[in-house]
N, C-alpha and C positions, 0 to 999 in steps of 0.2 A: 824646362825641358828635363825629364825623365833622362836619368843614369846609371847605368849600374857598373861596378865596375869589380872584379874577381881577381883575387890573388889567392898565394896561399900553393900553388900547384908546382908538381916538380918530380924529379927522378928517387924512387921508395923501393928498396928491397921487399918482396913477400913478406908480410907476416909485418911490416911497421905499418907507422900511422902518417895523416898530414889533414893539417887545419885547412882549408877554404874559408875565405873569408869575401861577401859581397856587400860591399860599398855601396850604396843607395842613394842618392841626390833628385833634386829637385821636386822634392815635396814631401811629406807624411805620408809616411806606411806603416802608421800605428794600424791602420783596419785592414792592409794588403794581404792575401793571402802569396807568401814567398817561397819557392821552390828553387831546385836546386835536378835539374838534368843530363845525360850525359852522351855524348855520341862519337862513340869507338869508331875506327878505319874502315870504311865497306860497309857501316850499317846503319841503321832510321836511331837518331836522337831518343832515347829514351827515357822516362820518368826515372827518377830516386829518389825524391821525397819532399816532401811540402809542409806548411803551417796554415794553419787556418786559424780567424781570429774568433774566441768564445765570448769575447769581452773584457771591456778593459783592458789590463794589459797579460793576459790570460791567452794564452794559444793550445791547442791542440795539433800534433804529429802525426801524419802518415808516410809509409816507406815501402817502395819497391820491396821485394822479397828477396833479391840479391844484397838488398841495404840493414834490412833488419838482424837485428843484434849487433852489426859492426859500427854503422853510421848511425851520427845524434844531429838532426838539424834544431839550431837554438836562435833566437834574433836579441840583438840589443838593441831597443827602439831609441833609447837617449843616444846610439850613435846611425841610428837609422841602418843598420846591418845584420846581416844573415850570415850564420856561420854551417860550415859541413865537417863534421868532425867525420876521420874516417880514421879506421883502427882495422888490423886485420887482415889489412890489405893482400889483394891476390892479383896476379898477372890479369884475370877477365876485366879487373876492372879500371885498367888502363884506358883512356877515353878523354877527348875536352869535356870539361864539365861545366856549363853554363848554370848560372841566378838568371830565375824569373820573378814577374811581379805584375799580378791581376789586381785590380783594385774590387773585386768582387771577394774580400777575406774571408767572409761567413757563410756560414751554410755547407754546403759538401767539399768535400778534400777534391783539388783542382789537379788532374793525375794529367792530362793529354795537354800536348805543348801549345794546342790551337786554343786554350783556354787562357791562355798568359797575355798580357798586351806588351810587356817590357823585357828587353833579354840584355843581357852584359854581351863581351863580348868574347866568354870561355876563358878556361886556364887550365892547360895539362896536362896530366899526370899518367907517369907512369910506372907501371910498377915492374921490376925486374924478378926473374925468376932464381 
């Protein structure tokens, strides 16, 4: 049985940072493409950034545009986890932020939530002004 499970989230003045960290169980996702989504009060879950696998243990990054330059998503596959590095932080992007995991890793960056078959089950962060 497929797991994920998200820590790492919490209360962040403007302008700091905070690790996410998603916990993965019940199989290998050395080839998963893993993501990393987010859905603020009153609005549709939205993408923030993904891995897709090139080969081996070789991944390639894509990132919302509200994510780029601040956020680094990295995976450690010897512990089967996905990390959200987030720096910069600003009040918009207070939000639960859920780990996903399609086992379809290669090929095109996997951006819409209906593409993922596995979701944690959030951890949230907020940022104070």
């Amino acid at each position: 049985q497929v797991q994920l499970v998200e820590s790492g989230g919490g209360l962040v003045q403007a302008g700091g940072s905070l690790r996410l960290s998603c916990a993965a169980s019940g199989r290998t996702f050395t080839t998963y493409a893993m993501g990393w989504f987010r859905q603020a009060p009153g609005k549709e879950r939205e993408f923030v950034a993904t891995t897709k696998w090139i080969g081996g243990s070789t991944y390639d990054a894509y990132y919302a545009d509200p994510a780029k330059g601040r956020f680094t998503i990295s995976r450690d596959n010897a512990k089967n986890a996905v990390y959200l590095q987030m720096s910069t932080l600003k009040p918009e992007d207070t939000a639960v932020y859920y780990c996903a995991a399609a086992p379809r890793g290669a090929g095109i960056f996997l951006v819409a939530d209906s593409q993922y078959d596995y979701w944690g089950q959030g951890t949230q962060v907020t940022v104070s002004s």
